[in-house]
C-alpha positions in Angstrom: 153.4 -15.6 165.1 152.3 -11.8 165.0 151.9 -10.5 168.8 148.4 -9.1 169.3 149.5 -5.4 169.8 151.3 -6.0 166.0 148.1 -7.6 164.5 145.9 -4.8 166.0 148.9 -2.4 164.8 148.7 -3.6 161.4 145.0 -4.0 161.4 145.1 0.2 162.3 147.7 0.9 159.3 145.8 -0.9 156.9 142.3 0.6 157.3 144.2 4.0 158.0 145.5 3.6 154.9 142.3 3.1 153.2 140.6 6.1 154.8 143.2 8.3 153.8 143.2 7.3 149.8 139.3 7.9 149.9 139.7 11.5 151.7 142.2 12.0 148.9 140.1 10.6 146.4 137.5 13.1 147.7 139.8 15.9 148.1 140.3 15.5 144.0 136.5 15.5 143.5 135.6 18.0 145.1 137.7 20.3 143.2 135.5 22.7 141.2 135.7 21.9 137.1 138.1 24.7 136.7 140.8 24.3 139.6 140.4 20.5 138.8 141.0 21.2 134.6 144.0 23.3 135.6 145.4 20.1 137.8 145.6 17.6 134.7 146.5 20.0 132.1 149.4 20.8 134.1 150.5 17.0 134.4 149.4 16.8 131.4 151.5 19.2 129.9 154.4 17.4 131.6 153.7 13.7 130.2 153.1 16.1 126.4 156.8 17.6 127.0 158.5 14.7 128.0 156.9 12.9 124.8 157.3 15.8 122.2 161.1 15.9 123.5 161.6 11.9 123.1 160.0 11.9 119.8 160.3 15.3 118.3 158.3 14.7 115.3 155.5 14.0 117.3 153.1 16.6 117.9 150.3 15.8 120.9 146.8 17.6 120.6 147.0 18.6 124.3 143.1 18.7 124.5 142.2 15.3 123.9 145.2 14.0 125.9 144.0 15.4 128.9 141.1 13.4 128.4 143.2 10.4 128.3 144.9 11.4 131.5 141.6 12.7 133.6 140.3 8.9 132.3 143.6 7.3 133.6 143.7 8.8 136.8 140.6 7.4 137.8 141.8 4.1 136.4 145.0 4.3 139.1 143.5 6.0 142.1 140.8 2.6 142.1 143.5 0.6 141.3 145.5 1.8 144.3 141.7 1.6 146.5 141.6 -2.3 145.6 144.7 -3.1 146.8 144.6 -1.1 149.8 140.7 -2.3 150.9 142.0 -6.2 149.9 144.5 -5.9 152.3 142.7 -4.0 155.2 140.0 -6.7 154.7 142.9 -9.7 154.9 144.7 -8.0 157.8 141.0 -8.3 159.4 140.8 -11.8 158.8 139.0 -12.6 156.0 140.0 -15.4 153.9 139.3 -16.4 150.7 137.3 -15.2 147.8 135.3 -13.1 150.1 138.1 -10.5 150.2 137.8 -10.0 146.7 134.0 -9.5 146.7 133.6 -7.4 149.4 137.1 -5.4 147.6 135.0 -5.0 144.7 131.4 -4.0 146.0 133.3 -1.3 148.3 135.4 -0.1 145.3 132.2 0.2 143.1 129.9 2.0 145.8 132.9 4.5 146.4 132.9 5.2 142.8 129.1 5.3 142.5 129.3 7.6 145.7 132.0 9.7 144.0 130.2 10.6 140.9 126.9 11.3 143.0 129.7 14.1 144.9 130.7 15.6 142.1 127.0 16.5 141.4 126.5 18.8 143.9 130.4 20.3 142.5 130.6 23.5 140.6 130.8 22.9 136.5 131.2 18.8 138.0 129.0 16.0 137.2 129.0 12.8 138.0 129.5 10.2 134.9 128.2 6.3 135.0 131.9 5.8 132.2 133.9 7.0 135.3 131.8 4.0 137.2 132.7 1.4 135.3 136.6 2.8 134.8 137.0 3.2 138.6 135.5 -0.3 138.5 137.8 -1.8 135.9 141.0 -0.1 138.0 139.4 -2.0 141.3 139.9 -4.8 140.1 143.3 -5.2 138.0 144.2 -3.9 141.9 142.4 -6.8 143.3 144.1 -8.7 140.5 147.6 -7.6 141.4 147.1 -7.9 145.0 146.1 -11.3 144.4 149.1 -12.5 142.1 151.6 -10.7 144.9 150.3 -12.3 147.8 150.3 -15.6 146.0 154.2 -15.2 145.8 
């Protein structure tokens, strides 16, 4: 049995956890189109490298990767959110399906709240495709929590 101090320890780790991956989440949105552009291109020049030197007779059109990169990275950063609510929600006591609901409607209102941000962001602008892929991340992370806490 977890002492109280541990549960309310836990309970503070989770939630802190949480609170931090949306500040970062933020943090990346509220980057102004060009400082943000100059983040991915640079990781994506990375993942293009690392490619183009495995398989040297491929050639990457940089461009259009990037969008496959800026489109992934919202995919993950949800992913990671799901996971990291579920369990703040679980350490809090809640059982059942009702993690997984709640997971998802606070994934999806910090995506819809995200895109409304980057609005109001220099050469930003908030996107209802980024909705649904933060949406589709949220829950393969609700998914994975699920399957990993089963076993």
């Amino acid at each position: 049995m977890i002492s109280r101090k541990n549960r309310q320890l836990m309970l503070l780790i989770s939630w802190a956890a949480v609170i931090l991956w949306m500040a970062f989440i933020f943090a990346l949105s509220a980057q102004p189109r060009e400082q943000s552009n100059q983040l991915s291109v640079g990781i994506t020049e990375k993942i293009v490298d690392a490619v183009e030197r495995a398989v040297p007779d491929r050639e990457i059109d940089i461009e259009r990767f990037n969008v496959v990169v800026r489109k992934n990275a919202h995919f993950f950063a949800y992913l990671v959110l799901g996971v990291l609510v579920a369990n703040g929600l679980r350490v809090s006591g809640i059982k059942g399906p009702k993690v997984y609901i709640w997971a998802l409607l606070i994934c999806i209102l910090y995506a819809a709240s995200d895109e409304v941000h980057q609005l109001f962001v220099p050469g930003r602008g908030g996107q209802v495709r980024d909705v649904v892929i933060d949406t589709v991340g949220g829950t393969v992370g609700l998914l994975l929590y699920r399957l990993l806490k089963k076993n």
